[in-house]
C-alpha positions, 0 to 999 in steps of 0.5 A: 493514545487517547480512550474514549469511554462507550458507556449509558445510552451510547451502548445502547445505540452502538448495538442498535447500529451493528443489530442484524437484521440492520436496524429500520429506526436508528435516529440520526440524531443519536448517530451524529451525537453518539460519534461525536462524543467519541470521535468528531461529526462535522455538518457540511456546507451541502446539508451532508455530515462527516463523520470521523473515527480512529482516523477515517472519515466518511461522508453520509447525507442526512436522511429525510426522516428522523431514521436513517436508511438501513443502507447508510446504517451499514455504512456506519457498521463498516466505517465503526469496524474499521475503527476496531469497534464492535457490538460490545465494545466499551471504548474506542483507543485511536493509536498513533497514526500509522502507516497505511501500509505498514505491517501488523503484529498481533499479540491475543489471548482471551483478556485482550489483543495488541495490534501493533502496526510496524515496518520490520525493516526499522525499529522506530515508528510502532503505533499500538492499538487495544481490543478488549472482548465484552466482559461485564461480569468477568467470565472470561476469568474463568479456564473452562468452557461449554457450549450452552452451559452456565457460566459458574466456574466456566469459560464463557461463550467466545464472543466472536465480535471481538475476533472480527474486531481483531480482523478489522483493525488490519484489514488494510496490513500487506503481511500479519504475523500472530502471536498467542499464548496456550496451546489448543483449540481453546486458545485465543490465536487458535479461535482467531485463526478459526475465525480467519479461515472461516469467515476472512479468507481474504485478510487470512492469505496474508498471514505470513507466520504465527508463534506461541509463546509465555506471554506473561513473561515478554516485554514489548521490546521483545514482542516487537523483535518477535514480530519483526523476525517472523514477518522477515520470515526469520522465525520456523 
C-alpha cells in the first residue's frame, strides 16, 4: 500500500478544490502539479490532461485561462472523493486493487475508519483502505463534546469530511456491513449512520448489517470473519 503524504502548499490547494461556493480562480497549473505528486497527471496528445487517483482516471481539458472553470473543479471534487480524499485529508493511501464490485466492510471509531473490500463467499483477496479524520492538534483524543464550546478537555466538533470520505470510498459496494466501537449517539458508527441517513440515502439502502463491538480487543482476522457473517446475513 502506498501513502502519499498532502502537506505545505498541497494543503492549501486541496481546500481551494473542495471550497464551497466552488472556487472561481483554482490555477490549473497548481491542480496538475498538486495531482501529480500524488497520483499521476498525463497530458494527452489533444491538448487535454489524464488525471489518475486511487485508481481512477478522468479526462479534464485544459482551460483557456490560468483558472480552471468552476464546472471542471467539481469534477475534480468528485474524481478527489472517489479516491477517499477530503477537505482535510493529509495523505492519500491506494489499497490493492479491488474488485469493483466486491462487498465493503466498515470498521470506524473517531481515530480512524478501515475499509475493507472483500467478496464473503472466499477468504483471500481482501484489499484495505485508511481514513483518518483532520486532527493538527489531537482534539479528538479527547472524550466529551459541546457544540460551540472550547475544545479544552472536550471532544471537538465531528468533522463531518471524514464521514462522507467514508461514504466515498464505497459508493460503488453492492452490500456495506459496519462495525463500530462505543455505544450512543456519540460513537462513530452512530454519526456515520447519521450521516448516511441524512445526506446518503442511496449508499445508506445497502447496508445490509451494523455490530458493536471492543475494538481494542479484534484482530483483523477476526474483523474479516465478523464482516463476512454479517454480509451472509449470519450475524442478528
Amino acid at each position: 500500500m502506498m501513502h502519499h503524504q498532502i502537506h505545505g502548499h498541497d494543503r492549501t490547494t486541496l481546500a481551494q478544490i473542495f471550497n464551497h461556493p466552488t472556487s472561481e480562480n483554482l490555477e490549473w497549473r497548481e491542480v496538475v502539479a498538486f495531482v501529480d505528486r500524488i497520483g499521476s497527471a498525463e497530458e494527452k496528445a489533444n491538448g487535454s490532461w489524464s488525471l489518475s487517483l486511487g485508481g481512477r482516471a478522468w479526462t479534464f481539458p485544459q482551460p483557456p485561462h490560468k483558472d480552471m472553470d468552476p464546472r471542471e473543479v467539481e469534477r475534480l471534487r468528485h474524481l478527489l472523493e472517489g479516491a477517499g480524499l477530503s477537505a482535510h485529508s493529509t495523505e492519500l493511501l491506494t489499497p490493492t486493487p479491488a474488485a469493483t464490485e466486491s462487498d465493503a466492510l466498515i470498521v470506524v471509531d473517531h481515530h480512524e475508519a478501515r475499509i475493507y473490500r472483500l467478496d464473503p463467499a472466499t477468504v483471500g483477496g481482501t484489499s484495505e483502505t485508511t481514513l483518518r479524520p483532520y486532527d493538527p492538534h489531537g482534539h479528538i483524543h479527547h472524550l466529551a463534546h459541546r457544540e460551540g464550546g472550547t475544545y479544552r478537555g472536550q471532544r471537538a466538533p465531528e468533522d463531518m469530511s471524514f464521514y462522507d470520505g467514508i461514504v466515498a470510498a464505497v459508493k460503488d459496494a453492492p452490500r456495506i456491513a459496519i462495525v463500530g466501537h462505543g455505544t450512543g449517539k456519540s460513537s462513530a458508527m452512530s454519526v456515520l449512520s447519521r450521516r448516511l441517513h441524512d445526506h446518503h440515502h442511496e449508499t445508506r439502502g445497502r447496508v445490509v448489517a451494523t455490530a458493536t463491538i471492543d475494538l481494542s480487543a479484534a484482530t483483523d482476522g477476526q474483523l474479516l470473519a465478523l464482516g463476512r457473517e454479517m454480509l451472509r446475513g449470519d450475524v442478528p
